[in-house]
mmCIF file as gemmi writes it, N, C-alpha and C atoms, coordinates in Angstrom:
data_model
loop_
_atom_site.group_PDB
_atom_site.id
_atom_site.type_symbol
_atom_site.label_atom_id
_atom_site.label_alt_id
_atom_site.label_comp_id
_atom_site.label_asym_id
_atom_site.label_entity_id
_atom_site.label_seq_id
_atom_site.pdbx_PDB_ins_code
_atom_site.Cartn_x
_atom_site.Cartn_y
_atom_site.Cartn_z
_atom_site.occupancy
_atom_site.B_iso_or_equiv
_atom_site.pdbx_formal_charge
_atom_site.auth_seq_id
_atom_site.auth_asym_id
_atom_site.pdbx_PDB_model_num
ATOM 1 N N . UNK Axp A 1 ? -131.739 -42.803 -26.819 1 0 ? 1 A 1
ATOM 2 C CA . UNK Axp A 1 ? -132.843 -42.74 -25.878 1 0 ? 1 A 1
ATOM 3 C C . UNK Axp A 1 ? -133.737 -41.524 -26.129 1 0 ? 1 A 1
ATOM 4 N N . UNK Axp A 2 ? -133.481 -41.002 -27.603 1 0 ? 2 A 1
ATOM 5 C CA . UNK Axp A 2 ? -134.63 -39.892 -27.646 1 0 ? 2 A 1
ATOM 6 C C . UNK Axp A 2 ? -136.208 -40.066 -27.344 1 0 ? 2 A 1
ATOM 7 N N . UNK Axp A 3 ? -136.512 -41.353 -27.588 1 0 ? 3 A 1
ATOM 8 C CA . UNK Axp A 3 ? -137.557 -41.84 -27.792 1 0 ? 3 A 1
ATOM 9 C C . UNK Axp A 3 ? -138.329 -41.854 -26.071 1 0 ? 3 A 1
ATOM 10 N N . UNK Axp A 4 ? -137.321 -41.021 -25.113 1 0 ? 4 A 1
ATOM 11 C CA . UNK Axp A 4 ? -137.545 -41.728 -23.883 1 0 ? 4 A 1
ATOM 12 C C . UNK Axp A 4 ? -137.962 -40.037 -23.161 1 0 ? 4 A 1
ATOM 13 N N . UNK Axp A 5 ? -137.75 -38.604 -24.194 1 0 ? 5 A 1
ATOM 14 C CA . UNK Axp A 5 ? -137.638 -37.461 -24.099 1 0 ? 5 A 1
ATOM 15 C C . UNK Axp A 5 ? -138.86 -37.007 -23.295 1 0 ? 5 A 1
ATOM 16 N N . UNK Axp A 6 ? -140.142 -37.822 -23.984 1 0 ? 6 A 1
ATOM 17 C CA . UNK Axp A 6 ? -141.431 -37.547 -23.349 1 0 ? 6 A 1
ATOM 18 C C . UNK Axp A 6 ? -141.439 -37.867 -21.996 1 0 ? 6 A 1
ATOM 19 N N . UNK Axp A 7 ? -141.203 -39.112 -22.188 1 0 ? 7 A 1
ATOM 20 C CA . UNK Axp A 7 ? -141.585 -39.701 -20.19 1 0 ? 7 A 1
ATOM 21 C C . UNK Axp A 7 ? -140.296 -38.531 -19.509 1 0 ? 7 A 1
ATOM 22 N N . UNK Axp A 8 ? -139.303 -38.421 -19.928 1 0 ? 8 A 1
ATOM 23 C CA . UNK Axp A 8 ? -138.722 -37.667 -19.111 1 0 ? 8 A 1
ATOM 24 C C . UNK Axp A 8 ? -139.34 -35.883 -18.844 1 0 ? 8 A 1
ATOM 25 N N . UNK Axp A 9 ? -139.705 -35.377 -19.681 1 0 ? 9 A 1
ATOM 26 C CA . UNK Axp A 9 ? -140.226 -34.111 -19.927 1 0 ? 9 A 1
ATOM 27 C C . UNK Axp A 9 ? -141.189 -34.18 -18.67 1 0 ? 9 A 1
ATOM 28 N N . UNK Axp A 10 ? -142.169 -35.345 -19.233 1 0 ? 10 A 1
ATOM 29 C CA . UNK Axp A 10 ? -143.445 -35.824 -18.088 1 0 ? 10 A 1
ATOM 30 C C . UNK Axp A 10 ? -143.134 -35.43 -16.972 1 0 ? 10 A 1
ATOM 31 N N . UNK Axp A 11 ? -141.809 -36.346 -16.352 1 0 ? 11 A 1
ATOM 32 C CA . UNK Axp A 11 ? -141.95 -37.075 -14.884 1 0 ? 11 A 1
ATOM 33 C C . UNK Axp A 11 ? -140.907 -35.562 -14.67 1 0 ? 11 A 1
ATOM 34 N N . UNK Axp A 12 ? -140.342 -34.88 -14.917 1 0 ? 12 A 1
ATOM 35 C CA . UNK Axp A 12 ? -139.942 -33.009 -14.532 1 0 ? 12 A 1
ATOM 36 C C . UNK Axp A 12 ? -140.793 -32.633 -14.514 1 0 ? 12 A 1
ATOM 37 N N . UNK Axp A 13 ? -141.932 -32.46 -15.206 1 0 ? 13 A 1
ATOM 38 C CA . UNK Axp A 13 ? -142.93 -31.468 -15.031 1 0 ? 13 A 1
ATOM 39 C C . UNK Axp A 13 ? -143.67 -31.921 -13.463 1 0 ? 13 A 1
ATOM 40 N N . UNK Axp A 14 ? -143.952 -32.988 -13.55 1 0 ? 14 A 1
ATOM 41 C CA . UNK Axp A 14 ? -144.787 -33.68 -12.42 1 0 ? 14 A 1
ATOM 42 C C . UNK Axp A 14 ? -143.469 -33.07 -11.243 1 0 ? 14 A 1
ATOM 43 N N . UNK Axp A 15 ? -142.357 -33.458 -11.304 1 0 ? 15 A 1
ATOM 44 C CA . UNK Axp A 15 ? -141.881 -33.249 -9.926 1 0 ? 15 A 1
ATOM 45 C C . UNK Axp A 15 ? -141.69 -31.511 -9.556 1 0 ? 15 A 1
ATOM 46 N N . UNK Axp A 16 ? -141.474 -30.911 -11.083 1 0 ? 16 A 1
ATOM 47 C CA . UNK Axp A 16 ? -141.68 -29.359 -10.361 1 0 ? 16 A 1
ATOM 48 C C . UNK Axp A 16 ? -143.148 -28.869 -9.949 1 0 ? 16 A 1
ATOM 49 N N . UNK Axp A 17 ? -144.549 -29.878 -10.254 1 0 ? 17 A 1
ATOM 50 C CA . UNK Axp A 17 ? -145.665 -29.336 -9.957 1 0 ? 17 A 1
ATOM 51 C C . UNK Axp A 17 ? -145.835 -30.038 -8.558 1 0 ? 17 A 1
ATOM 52 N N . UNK Axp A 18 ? -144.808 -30.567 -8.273 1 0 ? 18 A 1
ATOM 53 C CA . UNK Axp A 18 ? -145.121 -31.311 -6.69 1 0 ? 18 A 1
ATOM 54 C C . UNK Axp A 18 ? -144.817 -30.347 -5.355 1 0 ? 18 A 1
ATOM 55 N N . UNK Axp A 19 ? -143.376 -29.682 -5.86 1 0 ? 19 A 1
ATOM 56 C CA . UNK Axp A 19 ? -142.411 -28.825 -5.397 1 0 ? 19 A 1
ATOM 57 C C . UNK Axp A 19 ? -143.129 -27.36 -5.498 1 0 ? 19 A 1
ATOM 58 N N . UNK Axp A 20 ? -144.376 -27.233 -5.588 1 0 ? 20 A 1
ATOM 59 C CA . UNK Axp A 20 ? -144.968 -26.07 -5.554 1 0 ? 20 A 1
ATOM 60 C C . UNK Axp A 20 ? -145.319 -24.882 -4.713 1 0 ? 20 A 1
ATOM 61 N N . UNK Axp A 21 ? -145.022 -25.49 -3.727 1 0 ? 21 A 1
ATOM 62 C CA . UNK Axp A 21 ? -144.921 -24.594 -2.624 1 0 ? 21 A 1
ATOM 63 C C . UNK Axp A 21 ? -143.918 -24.46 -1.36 1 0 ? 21 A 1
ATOM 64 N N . UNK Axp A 22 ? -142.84 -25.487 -1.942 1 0 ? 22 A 1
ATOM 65 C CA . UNK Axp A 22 ? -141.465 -25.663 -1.419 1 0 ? 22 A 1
ATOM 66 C C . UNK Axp A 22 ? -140.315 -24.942 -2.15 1 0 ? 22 A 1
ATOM 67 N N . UNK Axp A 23 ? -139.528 -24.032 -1.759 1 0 ? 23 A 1
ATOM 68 C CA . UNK Axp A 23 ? -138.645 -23.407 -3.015 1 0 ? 23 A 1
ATOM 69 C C . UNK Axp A 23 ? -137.626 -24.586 -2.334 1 0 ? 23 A 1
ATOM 70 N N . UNK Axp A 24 ? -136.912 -24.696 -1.406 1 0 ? 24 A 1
ATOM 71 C CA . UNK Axp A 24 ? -135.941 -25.719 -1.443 1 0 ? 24 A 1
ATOM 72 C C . UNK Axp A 24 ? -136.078 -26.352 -2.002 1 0 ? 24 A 1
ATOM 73 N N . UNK Axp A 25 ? -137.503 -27.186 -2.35 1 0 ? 25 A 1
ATOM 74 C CA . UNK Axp A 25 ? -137.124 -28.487 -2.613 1 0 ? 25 A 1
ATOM 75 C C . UNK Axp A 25 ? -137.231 -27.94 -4.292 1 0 ? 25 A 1
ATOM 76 N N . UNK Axp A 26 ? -137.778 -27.102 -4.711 1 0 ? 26 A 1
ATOM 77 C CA . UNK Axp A 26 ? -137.843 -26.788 -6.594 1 0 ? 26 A 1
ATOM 78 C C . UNK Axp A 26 ? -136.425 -26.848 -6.224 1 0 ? 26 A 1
ATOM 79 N N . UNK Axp A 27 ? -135.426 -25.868 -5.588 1 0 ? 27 A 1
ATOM 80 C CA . UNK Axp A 27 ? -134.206 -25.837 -5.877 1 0 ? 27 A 1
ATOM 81 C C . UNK Axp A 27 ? -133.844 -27.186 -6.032 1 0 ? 27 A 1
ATOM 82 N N . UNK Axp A 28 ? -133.663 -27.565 -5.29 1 0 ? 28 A 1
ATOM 83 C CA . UNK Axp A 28 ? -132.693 -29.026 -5.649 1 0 ? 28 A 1
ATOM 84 C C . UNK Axp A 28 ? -133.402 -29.939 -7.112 1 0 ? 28 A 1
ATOM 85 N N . UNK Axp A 29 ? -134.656 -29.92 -6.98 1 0 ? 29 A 1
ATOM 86 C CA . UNK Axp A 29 ? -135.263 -30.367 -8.625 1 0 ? 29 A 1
ATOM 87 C C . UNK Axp A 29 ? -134.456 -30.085 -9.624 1 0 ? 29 A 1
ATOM 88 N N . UNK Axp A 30 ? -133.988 -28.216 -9.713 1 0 ? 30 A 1
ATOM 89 C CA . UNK Axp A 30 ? -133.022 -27.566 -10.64 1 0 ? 30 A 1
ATOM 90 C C . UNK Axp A 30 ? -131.487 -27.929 -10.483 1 0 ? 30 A 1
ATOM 91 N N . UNK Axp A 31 ? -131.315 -28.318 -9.369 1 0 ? 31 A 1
ATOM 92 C CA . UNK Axp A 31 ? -129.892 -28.093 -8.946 1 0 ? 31 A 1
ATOM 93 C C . UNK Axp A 31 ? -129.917 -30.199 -9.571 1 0 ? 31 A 1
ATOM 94 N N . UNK Axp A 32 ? -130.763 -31.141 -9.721 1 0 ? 32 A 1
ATOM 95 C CA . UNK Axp A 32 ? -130.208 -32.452 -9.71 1 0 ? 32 A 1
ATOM 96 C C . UNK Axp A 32 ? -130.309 -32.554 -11.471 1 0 ? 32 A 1
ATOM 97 N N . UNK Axp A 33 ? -131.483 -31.252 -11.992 1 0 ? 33 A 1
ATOM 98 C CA . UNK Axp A 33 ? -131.505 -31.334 -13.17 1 0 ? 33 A 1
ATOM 99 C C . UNK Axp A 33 ? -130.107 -30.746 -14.167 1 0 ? 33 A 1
ATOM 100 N N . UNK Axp A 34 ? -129.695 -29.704 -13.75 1 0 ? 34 A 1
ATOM 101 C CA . UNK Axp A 34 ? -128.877 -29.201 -14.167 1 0 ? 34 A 1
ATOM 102 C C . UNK Axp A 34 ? -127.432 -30.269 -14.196 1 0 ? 34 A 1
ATOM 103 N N . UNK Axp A 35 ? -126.892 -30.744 -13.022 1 0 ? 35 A 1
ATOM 104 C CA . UNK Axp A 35 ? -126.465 -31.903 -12.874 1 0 ? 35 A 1
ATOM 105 C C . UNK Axp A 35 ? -126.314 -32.908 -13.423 1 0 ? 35 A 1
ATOM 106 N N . UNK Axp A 36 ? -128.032 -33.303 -14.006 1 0 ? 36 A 1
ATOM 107 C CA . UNK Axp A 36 ? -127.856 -34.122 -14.753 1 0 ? 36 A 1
ATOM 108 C C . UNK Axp A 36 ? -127.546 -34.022 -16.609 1 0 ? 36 A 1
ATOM 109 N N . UNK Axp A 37 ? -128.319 -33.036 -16.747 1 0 ? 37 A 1
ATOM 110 C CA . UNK Axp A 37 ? -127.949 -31.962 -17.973 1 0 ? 37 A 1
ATOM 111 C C . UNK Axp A 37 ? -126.326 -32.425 -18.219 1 0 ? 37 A 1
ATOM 112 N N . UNK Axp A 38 ? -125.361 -31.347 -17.299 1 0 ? 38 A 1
ATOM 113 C CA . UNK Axp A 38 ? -124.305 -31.758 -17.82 1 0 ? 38 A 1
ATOM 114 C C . UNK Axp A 38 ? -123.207 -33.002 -17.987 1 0 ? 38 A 1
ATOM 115 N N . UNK Axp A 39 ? -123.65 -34.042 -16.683 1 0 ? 39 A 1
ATOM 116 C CA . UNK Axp A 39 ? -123.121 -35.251 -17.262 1 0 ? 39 A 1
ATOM 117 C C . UNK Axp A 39 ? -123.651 -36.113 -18.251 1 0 ? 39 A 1
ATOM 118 N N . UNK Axp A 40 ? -124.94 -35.628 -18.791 1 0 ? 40 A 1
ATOM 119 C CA . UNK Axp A 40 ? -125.111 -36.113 -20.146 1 0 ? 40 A 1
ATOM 120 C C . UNK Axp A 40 ? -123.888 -35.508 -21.115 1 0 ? 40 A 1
ATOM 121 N N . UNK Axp A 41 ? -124.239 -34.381 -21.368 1 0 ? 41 A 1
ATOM 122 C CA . UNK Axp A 41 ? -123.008 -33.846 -22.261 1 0 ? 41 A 1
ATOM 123 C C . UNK Axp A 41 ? -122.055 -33.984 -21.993 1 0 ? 41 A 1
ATOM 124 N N . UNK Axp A 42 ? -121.46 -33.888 -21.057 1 0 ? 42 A 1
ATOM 125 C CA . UNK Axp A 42 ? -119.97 -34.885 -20.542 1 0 ? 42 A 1
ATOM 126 C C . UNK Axp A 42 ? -120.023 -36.346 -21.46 1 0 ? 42 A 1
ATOM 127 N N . UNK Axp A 43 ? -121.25 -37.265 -21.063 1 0 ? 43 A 1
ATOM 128 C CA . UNK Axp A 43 ? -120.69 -38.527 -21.813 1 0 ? 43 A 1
ATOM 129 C C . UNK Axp A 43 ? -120.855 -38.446 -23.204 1 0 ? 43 A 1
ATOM 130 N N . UNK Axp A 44 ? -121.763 -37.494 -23.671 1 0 ? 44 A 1
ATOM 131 C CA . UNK Axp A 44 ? -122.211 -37.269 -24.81 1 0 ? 44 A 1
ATOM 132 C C . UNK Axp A 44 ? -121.026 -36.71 -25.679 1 0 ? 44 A 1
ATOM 133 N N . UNK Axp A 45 ? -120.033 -35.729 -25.237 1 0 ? 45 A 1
ATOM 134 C CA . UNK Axp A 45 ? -119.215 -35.203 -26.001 1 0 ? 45 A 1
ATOM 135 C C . UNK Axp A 45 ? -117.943 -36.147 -25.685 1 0 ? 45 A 1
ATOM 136 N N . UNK Axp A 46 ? -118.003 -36.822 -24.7 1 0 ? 46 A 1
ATOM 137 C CA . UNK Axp A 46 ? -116.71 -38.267 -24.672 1 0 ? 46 A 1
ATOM 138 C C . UNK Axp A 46 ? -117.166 -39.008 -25.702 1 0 ? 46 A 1
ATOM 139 N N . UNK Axp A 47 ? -118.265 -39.565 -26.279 1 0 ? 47 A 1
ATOM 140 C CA . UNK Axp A 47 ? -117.919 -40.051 -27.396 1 0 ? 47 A 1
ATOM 141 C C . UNK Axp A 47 ? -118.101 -39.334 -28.484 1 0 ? 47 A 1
ATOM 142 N N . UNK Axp A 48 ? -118.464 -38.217 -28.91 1 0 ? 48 A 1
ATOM 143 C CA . UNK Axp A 48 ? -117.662 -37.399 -29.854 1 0 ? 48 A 1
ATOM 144 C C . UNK Axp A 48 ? -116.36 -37.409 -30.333 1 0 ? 48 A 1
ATOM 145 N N . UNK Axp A 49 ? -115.237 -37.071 -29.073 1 0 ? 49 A 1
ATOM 146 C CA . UNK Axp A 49 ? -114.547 -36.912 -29.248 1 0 ? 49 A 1
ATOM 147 C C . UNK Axp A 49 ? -113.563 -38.081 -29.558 1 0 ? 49 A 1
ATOM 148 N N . UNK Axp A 50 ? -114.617 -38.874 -29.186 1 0 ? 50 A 1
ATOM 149 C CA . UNK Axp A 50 ? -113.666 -40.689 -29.533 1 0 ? 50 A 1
ATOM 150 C C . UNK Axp A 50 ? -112.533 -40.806 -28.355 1 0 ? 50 A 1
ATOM 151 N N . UNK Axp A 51 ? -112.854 -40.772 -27.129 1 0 ? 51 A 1
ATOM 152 C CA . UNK Axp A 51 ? -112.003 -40.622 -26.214 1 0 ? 51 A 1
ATOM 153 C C . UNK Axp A 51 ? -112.207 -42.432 -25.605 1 0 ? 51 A 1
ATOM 154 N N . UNK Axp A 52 ? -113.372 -43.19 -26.28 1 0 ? 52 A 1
ATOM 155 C CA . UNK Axp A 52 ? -112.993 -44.106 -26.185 1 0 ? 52 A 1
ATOM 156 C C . UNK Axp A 52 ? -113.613 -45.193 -27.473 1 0 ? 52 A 1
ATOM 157 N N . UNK Axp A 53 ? -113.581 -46.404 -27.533 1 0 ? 53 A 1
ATOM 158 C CA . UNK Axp A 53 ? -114.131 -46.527 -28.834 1 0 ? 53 A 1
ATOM 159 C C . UNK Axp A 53 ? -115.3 -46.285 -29.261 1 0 ? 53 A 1
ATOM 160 N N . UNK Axp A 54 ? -115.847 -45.564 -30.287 1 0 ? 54 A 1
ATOM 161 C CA . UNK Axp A 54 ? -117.591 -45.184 -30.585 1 0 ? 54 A 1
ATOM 162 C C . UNK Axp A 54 ? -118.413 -46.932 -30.667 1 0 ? 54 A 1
ATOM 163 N N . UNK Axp A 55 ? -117.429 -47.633 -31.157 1 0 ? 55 A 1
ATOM 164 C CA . UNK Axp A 55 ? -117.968 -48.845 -31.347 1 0 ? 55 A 1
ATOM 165 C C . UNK Axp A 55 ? -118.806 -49.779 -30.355 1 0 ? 55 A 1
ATOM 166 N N . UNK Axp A 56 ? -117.903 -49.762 -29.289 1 0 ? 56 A 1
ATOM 167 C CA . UNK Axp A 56 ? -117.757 -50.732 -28.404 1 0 ? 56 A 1
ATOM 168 C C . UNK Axp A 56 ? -118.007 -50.2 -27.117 1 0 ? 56 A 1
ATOM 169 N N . UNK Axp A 57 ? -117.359 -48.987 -26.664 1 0 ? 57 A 1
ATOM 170 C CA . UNK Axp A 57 ? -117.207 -48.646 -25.403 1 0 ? 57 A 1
ATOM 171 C C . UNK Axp A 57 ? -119.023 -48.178 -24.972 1 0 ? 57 A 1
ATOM 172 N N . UNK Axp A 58 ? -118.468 -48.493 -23.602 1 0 ? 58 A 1
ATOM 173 C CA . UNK Axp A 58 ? -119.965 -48.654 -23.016 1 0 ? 58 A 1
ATOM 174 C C . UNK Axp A 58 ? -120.026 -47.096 -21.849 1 0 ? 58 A 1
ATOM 175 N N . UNK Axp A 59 ? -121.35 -46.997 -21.582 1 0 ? 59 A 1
ATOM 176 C CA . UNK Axp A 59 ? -120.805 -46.169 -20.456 1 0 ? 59 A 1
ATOM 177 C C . UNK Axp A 59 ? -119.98 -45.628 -19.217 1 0 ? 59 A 1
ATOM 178 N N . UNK Axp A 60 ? -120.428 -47.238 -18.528 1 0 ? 60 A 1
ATOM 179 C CA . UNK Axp A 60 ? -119.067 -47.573 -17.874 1 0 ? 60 A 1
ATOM 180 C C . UNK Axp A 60 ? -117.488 -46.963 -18.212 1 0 ? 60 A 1
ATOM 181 N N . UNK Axp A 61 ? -117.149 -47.348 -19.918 1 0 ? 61 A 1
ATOM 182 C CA . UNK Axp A 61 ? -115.632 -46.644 -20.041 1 0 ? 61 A 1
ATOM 183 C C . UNK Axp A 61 ? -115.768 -45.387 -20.134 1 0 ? 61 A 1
ATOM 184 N N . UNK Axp A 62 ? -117.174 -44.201 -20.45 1 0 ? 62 A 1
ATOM 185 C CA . UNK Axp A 62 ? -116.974 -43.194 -20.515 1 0 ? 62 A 1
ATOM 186 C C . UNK Axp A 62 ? -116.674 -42.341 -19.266 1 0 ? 62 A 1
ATOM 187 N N . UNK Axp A 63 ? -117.276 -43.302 -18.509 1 0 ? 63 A 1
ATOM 188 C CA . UNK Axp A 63 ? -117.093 -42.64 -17.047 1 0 ? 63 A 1
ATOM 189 C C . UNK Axp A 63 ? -115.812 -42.985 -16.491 1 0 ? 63 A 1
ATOM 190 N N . UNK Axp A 64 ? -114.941 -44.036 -16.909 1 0 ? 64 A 1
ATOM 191 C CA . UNK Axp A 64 ? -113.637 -44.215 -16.248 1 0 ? 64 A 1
ATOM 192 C C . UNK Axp A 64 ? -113.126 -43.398 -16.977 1 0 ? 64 A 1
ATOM 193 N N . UNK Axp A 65 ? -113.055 -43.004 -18.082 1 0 ? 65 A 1
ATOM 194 C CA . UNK Axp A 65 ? -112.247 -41.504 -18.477 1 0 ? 65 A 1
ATOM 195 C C . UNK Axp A 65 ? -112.207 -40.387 -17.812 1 0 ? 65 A 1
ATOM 196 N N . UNK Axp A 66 ? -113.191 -39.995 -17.277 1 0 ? 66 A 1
ATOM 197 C CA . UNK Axp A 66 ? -113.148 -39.036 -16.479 1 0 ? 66 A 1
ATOM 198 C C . UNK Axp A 66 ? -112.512 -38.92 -15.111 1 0 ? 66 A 1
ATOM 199 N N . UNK Axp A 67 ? -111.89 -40.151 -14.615 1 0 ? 67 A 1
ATOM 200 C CA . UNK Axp A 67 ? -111.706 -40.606 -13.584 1 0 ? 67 A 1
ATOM 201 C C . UNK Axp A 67 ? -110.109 -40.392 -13.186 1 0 ? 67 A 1
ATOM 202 N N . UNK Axp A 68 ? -109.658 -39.732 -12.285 1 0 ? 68 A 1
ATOM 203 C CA . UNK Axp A 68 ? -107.967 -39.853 -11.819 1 0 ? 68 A 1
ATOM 204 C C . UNK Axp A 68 ? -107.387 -40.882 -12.548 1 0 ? 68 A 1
ATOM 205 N N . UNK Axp A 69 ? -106.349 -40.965 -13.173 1 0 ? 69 A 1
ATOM 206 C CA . UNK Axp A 69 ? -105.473 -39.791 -13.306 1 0 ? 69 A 1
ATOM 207 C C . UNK Axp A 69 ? -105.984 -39.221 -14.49 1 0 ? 69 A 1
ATOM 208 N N . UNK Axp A 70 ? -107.03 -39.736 -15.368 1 0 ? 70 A 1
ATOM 209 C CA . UNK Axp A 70 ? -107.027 -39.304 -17.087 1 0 ? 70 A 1
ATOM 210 C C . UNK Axp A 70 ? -108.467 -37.957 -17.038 1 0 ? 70 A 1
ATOM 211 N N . UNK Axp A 71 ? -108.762 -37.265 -15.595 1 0 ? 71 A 1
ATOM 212 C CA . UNK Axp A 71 ? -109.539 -36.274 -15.874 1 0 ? 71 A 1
ATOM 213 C C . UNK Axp A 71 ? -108.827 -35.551 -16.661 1 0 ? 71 A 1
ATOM 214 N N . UNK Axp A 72 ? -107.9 -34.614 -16.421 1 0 ? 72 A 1
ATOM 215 C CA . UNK Axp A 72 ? -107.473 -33.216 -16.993 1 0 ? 72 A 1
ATOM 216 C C . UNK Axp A 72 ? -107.252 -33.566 -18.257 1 0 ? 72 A 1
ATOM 217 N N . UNK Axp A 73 ? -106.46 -34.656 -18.658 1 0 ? 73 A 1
ATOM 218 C CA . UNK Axp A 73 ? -105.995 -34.814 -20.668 1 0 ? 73 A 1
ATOM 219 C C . UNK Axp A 73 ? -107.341 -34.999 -21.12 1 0 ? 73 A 1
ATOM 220 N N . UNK Axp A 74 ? -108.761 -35.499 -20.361 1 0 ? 74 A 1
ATOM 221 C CA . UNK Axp A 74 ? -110.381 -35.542 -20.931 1 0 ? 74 A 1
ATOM 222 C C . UNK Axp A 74 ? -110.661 -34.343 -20.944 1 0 ? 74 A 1
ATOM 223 N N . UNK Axp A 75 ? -110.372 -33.768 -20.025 1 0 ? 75 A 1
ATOM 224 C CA . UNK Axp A 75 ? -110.709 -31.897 -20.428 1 0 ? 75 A 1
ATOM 225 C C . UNK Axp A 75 ? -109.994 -31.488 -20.785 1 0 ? 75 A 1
ATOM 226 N N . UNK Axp A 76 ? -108.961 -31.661 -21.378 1 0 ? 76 A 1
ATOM 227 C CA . UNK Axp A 76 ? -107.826 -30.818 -22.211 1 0 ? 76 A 1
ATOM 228 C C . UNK Axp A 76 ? -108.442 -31.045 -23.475 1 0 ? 76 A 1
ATOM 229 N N . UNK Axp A 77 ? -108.466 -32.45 -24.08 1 0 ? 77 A 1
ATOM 230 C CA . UNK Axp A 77 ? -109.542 -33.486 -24.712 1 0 ? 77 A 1
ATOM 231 C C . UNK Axp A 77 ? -111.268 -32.711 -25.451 1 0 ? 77 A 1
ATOM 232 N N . UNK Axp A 78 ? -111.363 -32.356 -24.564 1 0 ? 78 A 1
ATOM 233 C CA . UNK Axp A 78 ? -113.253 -32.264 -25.294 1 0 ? 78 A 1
ATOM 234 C C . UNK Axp A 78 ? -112.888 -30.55 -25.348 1 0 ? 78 A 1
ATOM 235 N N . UNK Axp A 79 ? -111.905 -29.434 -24.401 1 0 ? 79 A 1
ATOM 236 C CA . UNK Axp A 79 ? -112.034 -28.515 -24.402 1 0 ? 79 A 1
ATOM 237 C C . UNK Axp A 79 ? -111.444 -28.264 -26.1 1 0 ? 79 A 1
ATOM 238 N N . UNK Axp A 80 ? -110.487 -28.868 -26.451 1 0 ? 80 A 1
ATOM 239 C CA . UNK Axp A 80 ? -110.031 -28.419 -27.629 1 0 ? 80 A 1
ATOM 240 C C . UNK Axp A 80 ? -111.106 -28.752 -28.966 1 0 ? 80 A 1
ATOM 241 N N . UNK Axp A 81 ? -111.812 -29.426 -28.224 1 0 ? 81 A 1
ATOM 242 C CA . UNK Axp A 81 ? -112.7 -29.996 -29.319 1 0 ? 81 A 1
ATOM 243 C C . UNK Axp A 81 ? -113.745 -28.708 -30.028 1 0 ? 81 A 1
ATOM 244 N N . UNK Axp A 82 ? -113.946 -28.423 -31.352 1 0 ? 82 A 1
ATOM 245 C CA . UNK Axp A 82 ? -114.791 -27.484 -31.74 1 0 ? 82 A 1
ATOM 246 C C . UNK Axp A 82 ? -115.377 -28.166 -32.725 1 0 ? 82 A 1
ATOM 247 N N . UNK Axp A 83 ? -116.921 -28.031 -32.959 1 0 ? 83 A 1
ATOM 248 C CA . UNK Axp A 83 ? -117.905 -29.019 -33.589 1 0 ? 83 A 1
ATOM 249 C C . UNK Axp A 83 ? -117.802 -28.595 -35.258 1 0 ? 83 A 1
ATOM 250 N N . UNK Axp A 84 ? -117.111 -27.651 -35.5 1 0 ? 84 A 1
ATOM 251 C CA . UNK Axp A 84 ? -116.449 -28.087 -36.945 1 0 ? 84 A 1
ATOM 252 C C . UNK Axp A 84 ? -115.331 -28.143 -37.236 1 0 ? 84 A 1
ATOM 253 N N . UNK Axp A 85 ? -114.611 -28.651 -36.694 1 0 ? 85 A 1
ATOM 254 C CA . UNK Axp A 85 ? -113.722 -29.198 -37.346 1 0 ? 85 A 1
ATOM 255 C C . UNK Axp A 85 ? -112.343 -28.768 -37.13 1 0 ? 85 A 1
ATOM 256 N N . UNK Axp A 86 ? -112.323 -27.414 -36.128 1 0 ? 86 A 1
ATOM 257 C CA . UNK Axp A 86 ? -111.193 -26.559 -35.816 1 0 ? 86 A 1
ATOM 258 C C . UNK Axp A 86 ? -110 -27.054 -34.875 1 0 ? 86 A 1
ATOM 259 N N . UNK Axp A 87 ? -110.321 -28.301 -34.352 1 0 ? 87 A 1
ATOM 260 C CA . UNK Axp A 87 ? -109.354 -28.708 -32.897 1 0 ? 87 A 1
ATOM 261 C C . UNK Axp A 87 ? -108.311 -29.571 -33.092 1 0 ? 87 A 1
ATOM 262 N N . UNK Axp A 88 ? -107.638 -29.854 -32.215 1 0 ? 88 A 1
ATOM 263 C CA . UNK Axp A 88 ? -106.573 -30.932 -32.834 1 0 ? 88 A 1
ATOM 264 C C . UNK Axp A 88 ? -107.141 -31.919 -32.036 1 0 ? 88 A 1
């Protein structure tokens, strides 16, 4: 979905120039962005790590990984993970 970077860039800029004279509401702009920031990289580094198939698995399974009981072995999982090559 890189291709989708612009409209998204866009439609942040537009909502922090809306929020211009509200700091609550910029806050929460930051606070849903940030949010969203990291459950990208959450699903983004679940399939890195091949925690489910790169092939096949859909978002849906990336998000049941994360899910009771298999959170902590997913963060045991991506924490050991190092992007060259160092993890088990």
């Amino acid at each position: 979905m890189t291709e989708m970077d612009p409209i998204f860039v866009i439609g942040l800029a537009i909502l922090l120039r809306e929020t211009h004279g509200s700091n609550w509401r910029r806050r929460w702009v930051y606070a849903a962005t940030a949010f969203c920031t990291l459950f990208t990289l959450g699903l983004f580094f679940t399939y890195v790590r091949a925690l489910i198939d790169p092939a096949s698995g859909s978002v849906i399974d990336a998000i049941v990984v994360w899910l009771p009981p298999h959170t902590f072995s997913s963060f045991y999982a991506l924490r050991t993970y190092h992007p060259f090559g160092f993890g088990t």
